[in-house]
Structure formats: structure tokens, C-alpha cells
C-alpha positions as CSV (number, residue, x, y, z in Angstrom):
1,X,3.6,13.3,-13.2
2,X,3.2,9.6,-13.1
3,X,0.1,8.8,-10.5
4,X,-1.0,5.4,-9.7
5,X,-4.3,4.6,-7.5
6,X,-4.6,1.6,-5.3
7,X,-7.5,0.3,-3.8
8,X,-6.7,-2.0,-1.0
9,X,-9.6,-4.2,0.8
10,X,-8.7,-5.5,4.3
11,X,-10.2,-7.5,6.3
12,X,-11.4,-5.5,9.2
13,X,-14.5,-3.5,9.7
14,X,-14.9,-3.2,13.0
15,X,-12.0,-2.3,15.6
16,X,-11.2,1.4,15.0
17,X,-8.1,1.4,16.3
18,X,-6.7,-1.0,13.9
19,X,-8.7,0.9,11.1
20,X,-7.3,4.3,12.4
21,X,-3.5,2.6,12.8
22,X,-3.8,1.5,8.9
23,X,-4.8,4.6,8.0
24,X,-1.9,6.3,9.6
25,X,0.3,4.1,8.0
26,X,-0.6,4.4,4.6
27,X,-0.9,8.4,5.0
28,X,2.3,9.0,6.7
29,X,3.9,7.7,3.7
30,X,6.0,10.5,1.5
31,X,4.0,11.2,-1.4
32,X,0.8,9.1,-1.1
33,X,-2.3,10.7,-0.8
34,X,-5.0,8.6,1.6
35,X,-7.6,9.9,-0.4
36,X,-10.8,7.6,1.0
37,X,-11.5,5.0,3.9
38,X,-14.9,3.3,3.3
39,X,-15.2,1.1,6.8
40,X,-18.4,-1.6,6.9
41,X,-19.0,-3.6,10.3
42,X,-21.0,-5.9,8.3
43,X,-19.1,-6.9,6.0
44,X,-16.1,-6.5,8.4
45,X,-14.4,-4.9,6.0
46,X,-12.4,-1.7,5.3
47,X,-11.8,-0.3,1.8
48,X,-8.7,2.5,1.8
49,X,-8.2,4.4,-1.6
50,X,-4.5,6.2,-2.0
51,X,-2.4,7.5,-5.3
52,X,0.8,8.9,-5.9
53,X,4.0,8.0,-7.8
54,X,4.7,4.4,-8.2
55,X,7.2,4.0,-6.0
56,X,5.7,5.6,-3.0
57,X,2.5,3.5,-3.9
58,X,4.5,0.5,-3.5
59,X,5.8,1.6,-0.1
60,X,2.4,2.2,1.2
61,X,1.2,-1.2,0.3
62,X,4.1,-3.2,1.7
63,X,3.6,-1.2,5.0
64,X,0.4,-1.9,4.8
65,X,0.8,-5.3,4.5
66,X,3.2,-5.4,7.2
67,X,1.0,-4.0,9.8
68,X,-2.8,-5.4,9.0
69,X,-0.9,-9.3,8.9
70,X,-0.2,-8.2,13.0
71,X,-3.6,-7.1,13.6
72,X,-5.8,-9.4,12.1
73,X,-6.6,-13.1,12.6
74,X,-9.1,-14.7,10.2
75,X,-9.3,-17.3,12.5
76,X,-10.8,-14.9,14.5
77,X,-13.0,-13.4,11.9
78,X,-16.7,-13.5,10.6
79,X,-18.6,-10.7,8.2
80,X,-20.6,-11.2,5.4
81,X,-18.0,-10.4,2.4
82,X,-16.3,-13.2,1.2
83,X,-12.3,-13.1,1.8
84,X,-9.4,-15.0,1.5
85,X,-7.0,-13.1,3.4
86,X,-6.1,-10.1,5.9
87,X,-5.3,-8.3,3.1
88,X,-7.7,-9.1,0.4
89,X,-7.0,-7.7,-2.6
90,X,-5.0,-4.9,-3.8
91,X,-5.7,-3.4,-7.5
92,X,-3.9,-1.4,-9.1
93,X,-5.2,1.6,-11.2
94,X,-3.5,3.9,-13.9
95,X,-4.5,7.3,-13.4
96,X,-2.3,10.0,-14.8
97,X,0.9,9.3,-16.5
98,X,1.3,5.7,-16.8
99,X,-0.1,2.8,-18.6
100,X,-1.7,-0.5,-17.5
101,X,1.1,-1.8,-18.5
102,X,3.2,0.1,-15.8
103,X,0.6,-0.9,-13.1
104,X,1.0,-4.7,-13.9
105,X,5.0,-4.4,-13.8
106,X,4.1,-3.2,-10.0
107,X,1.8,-5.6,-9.2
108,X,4.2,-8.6,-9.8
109,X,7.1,-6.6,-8.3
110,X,4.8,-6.1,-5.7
111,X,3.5,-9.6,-5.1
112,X,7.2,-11.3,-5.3
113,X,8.0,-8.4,-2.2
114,X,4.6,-9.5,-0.5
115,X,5.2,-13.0,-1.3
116,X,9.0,-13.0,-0.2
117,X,8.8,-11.2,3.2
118,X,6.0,-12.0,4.7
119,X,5.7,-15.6,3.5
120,X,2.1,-15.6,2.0
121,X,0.7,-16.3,-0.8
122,X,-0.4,-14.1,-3.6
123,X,-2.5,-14.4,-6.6
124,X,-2.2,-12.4,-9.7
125,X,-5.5,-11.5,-11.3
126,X,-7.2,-9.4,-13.8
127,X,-4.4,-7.7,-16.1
128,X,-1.8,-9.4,-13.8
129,X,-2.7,-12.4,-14.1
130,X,-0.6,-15.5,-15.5
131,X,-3.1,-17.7,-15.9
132,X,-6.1,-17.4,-17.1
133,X,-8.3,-19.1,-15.1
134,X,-7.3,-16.6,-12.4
135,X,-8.0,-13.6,-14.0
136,X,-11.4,-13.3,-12.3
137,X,-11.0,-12.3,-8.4
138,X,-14.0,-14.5,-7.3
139,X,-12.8,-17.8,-8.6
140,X,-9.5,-16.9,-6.8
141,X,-11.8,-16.2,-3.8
142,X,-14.5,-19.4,-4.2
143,X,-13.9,-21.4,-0.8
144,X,-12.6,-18.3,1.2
145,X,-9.8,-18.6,3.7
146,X,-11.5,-21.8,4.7
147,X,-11.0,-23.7,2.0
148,X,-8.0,-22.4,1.1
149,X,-5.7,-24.9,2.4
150,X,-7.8,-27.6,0.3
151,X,-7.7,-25.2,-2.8
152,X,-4.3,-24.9,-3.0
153,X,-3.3,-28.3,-2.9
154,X,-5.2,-28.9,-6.4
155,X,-3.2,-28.8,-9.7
156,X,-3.5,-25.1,-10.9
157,X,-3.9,-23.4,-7.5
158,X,-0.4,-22.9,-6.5
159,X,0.6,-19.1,-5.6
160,X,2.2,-17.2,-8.4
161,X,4.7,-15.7,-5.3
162,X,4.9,-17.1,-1.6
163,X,4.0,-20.6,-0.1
164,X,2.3,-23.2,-1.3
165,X,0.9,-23.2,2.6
166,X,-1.5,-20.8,3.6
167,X,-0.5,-18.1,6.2
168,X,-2.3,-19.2,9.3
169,X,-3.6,-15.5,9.9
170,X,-3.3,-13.8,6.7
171,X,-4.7,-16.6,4.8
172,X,-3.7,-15.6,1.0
173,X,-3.9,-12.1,-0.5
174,X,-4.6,-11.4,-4.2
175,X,-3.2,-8.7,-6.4
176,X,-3.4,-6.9,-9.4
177,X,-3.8,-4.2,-12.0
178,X,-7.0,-2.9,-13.3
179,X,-9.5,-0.1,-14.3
180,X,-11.1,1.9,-12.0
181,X,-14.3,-0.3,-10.7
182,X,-17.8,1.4,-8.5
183,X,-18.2,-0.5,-5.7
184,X,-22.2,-0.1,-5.6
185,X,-24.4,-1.2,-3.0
186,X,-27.9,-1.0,-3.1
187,X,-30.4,-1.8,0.2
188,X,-33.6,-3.8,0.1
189,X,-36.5,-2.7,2.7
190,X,-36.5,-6.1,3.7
191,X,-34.8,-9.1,5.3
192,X,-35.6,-11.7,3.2
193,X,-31.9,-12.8,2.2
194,X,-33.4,-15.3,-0.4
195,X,-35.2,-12.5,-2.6
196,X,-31.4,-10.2,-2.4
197,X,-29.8,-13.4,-3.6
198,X,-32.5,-14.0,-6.4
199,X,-31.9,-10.1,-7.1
200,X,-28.0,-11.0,-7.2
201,X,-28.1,-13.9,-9.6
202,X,-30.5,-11.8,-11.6
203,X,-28.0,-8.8,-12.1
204,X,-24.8,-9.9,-12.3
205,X,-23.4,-11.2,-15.8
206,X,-22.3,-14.7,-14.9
207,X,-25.7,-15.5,-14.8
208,X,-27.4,-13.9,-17.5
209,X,-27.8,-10.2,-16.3
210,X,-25.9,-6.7,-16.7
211,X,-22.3,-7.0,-18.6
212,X,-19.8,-5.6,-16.1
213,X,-22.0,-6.2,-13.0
214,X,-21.2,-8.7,-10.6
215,X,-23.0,-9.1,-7.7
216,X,-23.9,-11.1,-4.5
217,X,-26.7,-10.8,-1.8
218,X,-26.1,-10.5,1.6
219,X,-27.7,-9.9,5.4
220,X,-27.0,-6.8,6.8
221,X,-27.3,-8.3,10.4
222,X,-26.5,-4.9,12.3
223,X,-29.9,-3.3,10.5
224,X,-31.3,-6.5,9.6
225,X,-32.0,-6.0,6.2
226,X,-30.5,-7.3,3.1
227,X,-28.1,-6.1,0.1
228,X,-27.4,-6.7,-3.2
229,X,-23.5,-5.6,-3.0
230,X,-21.7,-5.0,-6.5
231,X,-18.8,-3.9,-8.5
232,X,-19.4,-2.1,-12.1
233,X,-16.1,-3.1,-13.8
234,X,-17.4,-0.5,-16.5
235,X,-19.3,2.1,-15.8
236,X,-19.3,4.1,-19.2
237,X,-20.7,0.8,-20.6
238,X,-23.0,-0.3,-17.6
239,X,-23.9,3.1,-16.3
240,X,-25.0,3.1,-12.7
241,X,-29.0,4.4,-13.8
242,X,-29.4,0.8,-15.6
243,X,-28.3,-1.1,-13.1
244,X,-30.3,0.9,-10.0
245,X,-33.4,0.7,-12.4
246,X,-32.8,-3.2,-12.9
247,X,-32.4,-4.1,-9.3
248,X,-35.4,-2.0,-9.0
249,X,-37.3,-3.9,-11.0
250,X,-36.6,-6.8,-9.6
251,X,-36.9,-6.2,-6.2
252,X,-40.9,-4.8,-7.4
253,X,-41.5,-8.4,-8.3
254,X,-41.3,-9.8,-4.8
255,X,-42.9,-6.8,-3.5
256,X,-40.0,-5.3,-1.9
257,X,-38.6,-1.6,-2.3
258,X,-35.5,-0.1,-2.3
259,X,-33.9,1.4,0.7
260,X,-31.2,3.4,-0.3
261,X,-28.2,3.1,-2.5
262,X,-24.0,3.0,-1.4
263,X,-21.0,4.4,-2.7
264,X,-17.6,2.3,-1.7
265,X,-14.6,4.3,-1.8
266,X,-14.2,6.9,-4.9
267,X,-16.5,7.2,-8.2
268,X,-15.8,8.8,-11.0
269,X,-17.5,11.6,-11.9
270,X,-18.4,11.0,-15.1
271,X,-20.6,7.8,-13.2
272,X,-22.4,10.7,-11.2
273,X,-23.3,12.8,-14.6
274,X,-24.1,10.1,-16.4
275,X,-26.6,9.2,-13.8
276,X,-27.5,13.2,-13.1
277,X,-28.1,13.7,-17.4
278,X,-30.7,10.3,-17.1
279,X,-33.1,11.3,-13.9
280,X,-33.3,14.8,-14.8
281,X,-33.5,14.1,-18.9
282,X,-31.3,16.8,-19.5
283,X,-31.7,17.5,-23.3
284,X,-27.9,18.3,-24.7
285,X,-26.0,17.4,-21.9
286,X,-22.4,17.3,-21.9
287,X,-20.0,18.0,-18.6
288,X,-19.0,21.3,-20.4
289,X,-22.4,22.4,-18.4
290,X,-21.1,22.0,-14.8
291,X,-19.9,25.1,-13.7
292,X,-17.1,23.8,-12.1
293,X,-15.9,21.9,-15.2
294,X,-15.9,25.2,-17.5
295,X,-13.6,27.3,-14.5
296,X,-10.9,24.2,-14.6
297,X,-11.0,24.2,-18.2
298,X,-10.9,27.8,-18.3
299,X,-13.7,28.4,-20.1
């Protein structure tokens, strides 16, 4: 069976009714599985993970789309993540079945739809992409809806579907085709904003740090403390351990401690052993030693 995941960030982290009313939408579609919603009032910012068979993954994002550009205003909205539209970004992920490949022949089908009927504009990025310059989502994002206007009236920043206008709600929306990411957050016991963003620049690999890290620091103004808030675009080559360890580190130097760790959305679990076989120093260990792993294997 042919299973592709999607991993759509909206722009809303705070009204629950128009969290819940997404959510519905996306579920009650035939053959999609709402499988996570990962909702931050911070960051005012909602992260819904869903699979199933291409075409009813392509429904659920077009409703989607339909109902979150009636609900939200960026006009109207303020959080600490950077965005560029009501509808962020929407990745797609090969799971089962299916080859990246397959998953950028629905992104583009998916962003001419988008693009089309609900006159925005979409970027393509990471495998998607047509240029690149625009593979990386934060350069499509630098300047965030604000800007956006100004940034797309430079050469090289017209949509690859839609207007060359942005929507004056939705903003711009930007999607793609990928492999599976960890959104990883990781809380400071502090509100020094400065030393999360020092930690940030430190970790991410645009700046020196950690290859397939990238990172920003932000104010969590609801606790009033601070955050170093990444994505691991490869985990098997990154593991989660080094990069915990590193921000560790780092955060030691300005004599700050670590609050607690976050997991956005799904994670696979070869992230979580790989993390499990480094604390504990298991000697040997393979996945063949979880229990549940040798039942579903049938051994």
C-alpha cells in the first residue's frame, strides 16, 4: 500500500476552536489518518501530522487549506515562529510504498491546485524545488509575511504557482517533498533571550555547528523563559544525544541549565533508541532487543 505522510504547519496556536475545526477536517477525510496535533501558544502555531494514500493526502491538504485561509488573518497575528503564511508549509514524506519522487509529483500537483483556487502563492522547496536558491525553507521565509510583498517584487522571488501579489490574509504558503525531519525543542532555565540566540547560532550548521541542525532562539513569553527551537533534517547522521549534549554545553558556559527537552509532532523510533543505546551505554545494542520489535518481527 502506497502511504504518504504530511506534516502541515499552520499558523494558529491559540484559538481551540479553530485548532479543533482543522482537525476535524483533515480526520474526516476517507482514508487519512490524523495521526498527531502538536499545538504551541507561543509560537502560535499548530503542527498536524496525517498519512494515507496519495490521493486522499492531497484531499486533506486542499481542505485544509480551504478552511485555515477563513480562519486566520496574519494581519491579525503575532508568535514567536517565523511564518509567511496561514498555512506555512506543507512537506511531504515517503513512507511506505512510494518514492521521493512520487511525493514531489504531489507537491507541484498540489501547489498548482493551491495556487489556482485559492489565489496564493506557493513556493516549492527542498526536493520540490525549481530553483535552487529556494530549496532551503528559511530563505523562502527570511522577511516573513511582512516583507513579503517587498520580497516578491525582486527578480527571482516570483511564486512557482499563484499571484505574483500576496494574499492579504494567507500571506504565501510553501510546499514540498522531503525526509522525515525531528522538530526538537530544547528549554533554557532562563530568560536571557540573548544567550538562546548565542546557543542557536552556535548549533545550527549555517553557522558553523551541527550538520543537519538548524536552529533559532526564542522567548517563551507565556513561561518566560527562552528556547532554542530546531529541526534535525537527519537524525541517523545528527542523532538527537549529540545535539542535547551540545546545547548542553553551551548553555554551561553562560551559567544556564537546561529545563527540559520537546518533541514536535512524530519521531521516529530509531531517534529514541539511538538516544536510549547512548545514556544507558548499552554494550551490543541493536532494536532486535526491544521486546516489542522481536513480537512484530516474529521472533
Amino acid at each position: 500500500m502506497a502511504i504518504i505522510e504530511s506534516i502541515p504547519n499552520i499558523s494558529e496556536g491559540r484559538r481551540a476552536d479553530v485548532i479543533d475545526a482543522l482537525a476535524d477536517a483533515v480526520a474526516s477525510t476517507p482514508g487519512v489518518r490524523l495521526l498527531d496535533r502538536s499545538s504551541d501558544a507561543s509560537h502560535n502555531r499548530t503542527v498536524f501530522t496525517l498519512a494515507g494514500p496519495p490521493a486522499a493526502v492531497r484531499e486533506a491538504t486542499l481542505t485544509l487549506y480551504a478552511r485555515a485561509i477563513d480562519a486566520i488573518d496574519l494581519r491579525q497575528h503575532h508568535g514567536e515562529h517565523p511564518r509567511l503564511g496561514a498555512v506555512d508549509v506543507v512537506p511531504f514524506v515517503p513512507i511506505e510504498g512510494v518514492t521521493m519522487a512520487d511525493c514531489v509529483t504531489l507537491a507541484r500537483e498540489v501547489a498548482a491546485e493551491v495556487g489556482a483556487r485559492f489565489s496564493l502563492p506557493v513556493y516549492l522547496y527542498e526536493e520540490a524545488a525549481t530553483d535552487p536558491a529556494r530549496r532551503n525553507l528559511e530563505d523562502i521565509r527570511r522577511g516573513e509575511f511582512e516583507g513579503l510583498a517587498e520580497k516578491m517584487a525582486r527578480p527571482g522571488w516570483a511564486p512557482d504557482a499563484g499571484p505574483a501579489v500576496p494574499h492579504p490574509r494567507a500571506g504565501a504558503t510553501v510546499i514540498g517533498a522531503r525526509m522525515p525531519l525531528i522538530a526538537y525543542n530544547i528549554n533554557l532555565a532562563s530568560d536571557r533571550l540573548d544567550v538562546a540566540k548565542r546557543i542557536a547560532a552556535a548549533v545550527r550548521h549555517s553557522s558553523g555547528g551541527l550538520r543537519y541542525v538548524k536552529a533559532l532562539g526564542v522567548m517563551l513569553d507565556d513561561r518566560r523563559i527562552v528556547q532554542v527551537s530546531m529541526n534535525l533534517t537527519n537524525h541517523e547522521k545528527t542523532p538527537l544525544p549529540r545535539v542535547f549534549e551540545f546545547v548542553k554545553r553551551e548553555a554551561a558556559r553562560y551559567g544556564v541549565g537546561i529545563l527540559e527537552s520537546q518533541i514536535v509532532g512524530l519521531v521516529p523510533q530509531a531517534a529514541l533508541l539511538a538516544a536510549a543505546e547512548y545514556y544507558l551505554q548499552i554494550e551490543g545494542f541493536t532494536p532486535t532487543l526491544v521486546l516489542e520489535n522481536r513480537l512484530r518481527d516474529g521472533g
